[in-house]
N, C-alpha and C positions, 0 to 999 in steps of 0.2 A: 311447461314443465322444465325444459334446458333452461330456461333464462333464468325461472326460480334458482334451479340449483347453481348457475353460476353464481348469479347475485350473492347466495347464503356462504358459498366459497370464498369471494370477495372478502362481506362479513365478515366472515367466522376469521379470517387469515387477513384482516387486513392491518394487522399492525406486523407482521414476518414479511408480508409485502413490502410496506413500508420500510420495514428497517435494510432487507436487500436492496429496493431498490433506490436508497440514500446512498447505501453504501458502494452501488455500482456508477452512479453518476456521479459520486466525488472520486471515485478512481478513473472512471475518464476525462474527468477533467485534467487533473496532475497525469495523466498519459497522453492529454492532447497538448500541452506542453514539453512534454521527452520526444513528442513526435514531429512537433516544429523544429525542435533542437536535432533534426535526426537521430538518437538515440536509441538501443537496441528494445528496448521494453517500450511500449506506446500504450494504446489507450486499451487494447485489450489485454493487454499483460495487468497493467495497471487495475484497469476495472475486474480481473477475474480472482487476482489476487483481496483487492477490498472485498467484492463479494464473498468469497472462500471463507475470508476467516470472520466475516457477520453470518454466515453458515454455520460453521464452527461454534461461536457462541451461541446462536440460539438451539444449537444440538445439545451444546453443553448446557443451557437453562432448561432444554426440556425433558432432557434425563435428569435433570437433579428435583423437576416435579414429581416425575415419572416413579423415580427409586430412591424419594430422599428418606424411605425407610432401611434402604440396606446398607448396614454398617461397612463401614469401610470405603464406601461409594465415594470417590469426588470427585463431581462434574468438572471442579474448576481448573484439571489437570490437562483436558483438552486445550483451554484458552491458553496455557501455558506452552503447550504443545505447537499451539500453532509460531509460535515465536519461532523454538527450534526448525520448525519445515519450512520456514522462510529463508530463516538463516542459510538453509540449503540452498534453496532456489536462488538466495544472493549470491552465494561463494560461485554458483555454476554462473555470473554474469563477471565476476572477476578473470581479469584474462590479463598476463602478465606479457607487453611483446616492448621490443627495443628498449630495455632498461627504464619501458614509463609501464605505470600501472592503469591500467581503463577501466572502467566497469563498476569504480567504487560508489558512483553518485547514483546510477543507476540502480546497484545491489542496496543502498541506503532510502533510496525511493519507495524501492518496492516495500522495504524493512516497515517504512513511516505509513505505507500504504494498507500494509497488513494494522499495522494500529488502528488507526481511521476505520477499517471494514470491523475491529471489535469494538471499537466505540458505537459504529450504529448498531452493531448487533447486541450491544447492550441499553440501545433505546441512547445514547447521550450523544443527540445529533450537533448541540452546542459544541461539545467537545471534539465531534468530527469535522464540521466546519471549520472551526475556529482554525484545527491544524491544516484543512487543507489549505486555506489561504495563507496560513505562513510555510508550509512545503513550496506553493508559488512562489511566495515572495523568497524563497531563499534559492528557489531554482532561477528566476528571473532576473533578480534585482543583485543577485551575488554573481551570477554570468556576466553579466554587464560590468560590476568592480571588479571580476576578475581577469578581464579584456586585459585592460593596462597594465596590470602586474606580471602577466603572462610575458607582455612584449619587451617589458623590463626583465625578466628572466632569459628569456631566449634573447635579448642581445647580449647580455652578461655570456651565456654560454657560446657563442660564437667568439664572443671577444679571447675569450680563456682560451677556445681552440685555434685561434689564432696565434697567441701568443705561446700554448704551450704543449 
């Protein structure tokens, strides 16, 4: 009798499953990258945030099955919504100290990360893939070109404070 009803659980739920649980392993992923980088947000920040907001949309598809008879209702004001309470969670990873600013790749991570959790939760696992591998490649492959340019900056700036 328990296995029946797990099984028909499975079942009944296995495309919500599905869409969470896409959406928490392409946030750990892009977290397990911020987290070789030592970076403040890692793979559970990453994955709770993707998750969260393929949450959110599928709340938001399922009240608008639920109530798509009451006037005035729109579901699609959540999705929207979650943009804003990200935006939050970003602004609280920006941290302003010695005239450099930290936290901004980070708060942009998350930002891209929260996209990604609505594309699975709106079932377009293409379109969440696709961005996680370029969030990679732009956290990877831009760290790596930005190596050199860095080094050329900071000896410019010493030079300047030497001379002036």
């Amino acid at each position: 009798m328990y296995n029946i009803r797990m099984s028909q659980f499975f079942t009944q739920n296995s495309d919500l499953i599905l869409k969470l649980t896409v959406a928490v392993l392409l946030g750990m992923i892009i977290g397990a990258e911020r987290l070789l980088v030592h970076k403040e947000a890692g793979m559970k920040t990453h994955a709770l945030v993707s998750m969260g907001s393929a949450l959110f949309i599928l709340v938001s598809e399922l009240m608008a099955q639920k109530y798509i008879s009451l006037p005035g209702f729109n579901p699609t004001l959540i999705a929207s919504n979650v943009i804003v309470g990200i935006g939050f969670l970003g602004a609280g990873m920006i941290m302003f100290r010695d005239s450099r600013t930290r936290g901004l790749t980070t708060a942009g991570g998350l930002w891209v990360t929260a996209g990604i959790g609505m594309a699975c939760g709106f079932g377009l696992f293409n379109l969440a893939i696709i961005s996680t591998i370029l969030v990679l490649l732009i956290f990877v492959l831009l760290n790596i070109l930005e190596k050199p340019i860095m080094k050329i900056s900071d000896d410019n700036l010493i030079k300047e404070e030497r001379n002036g």
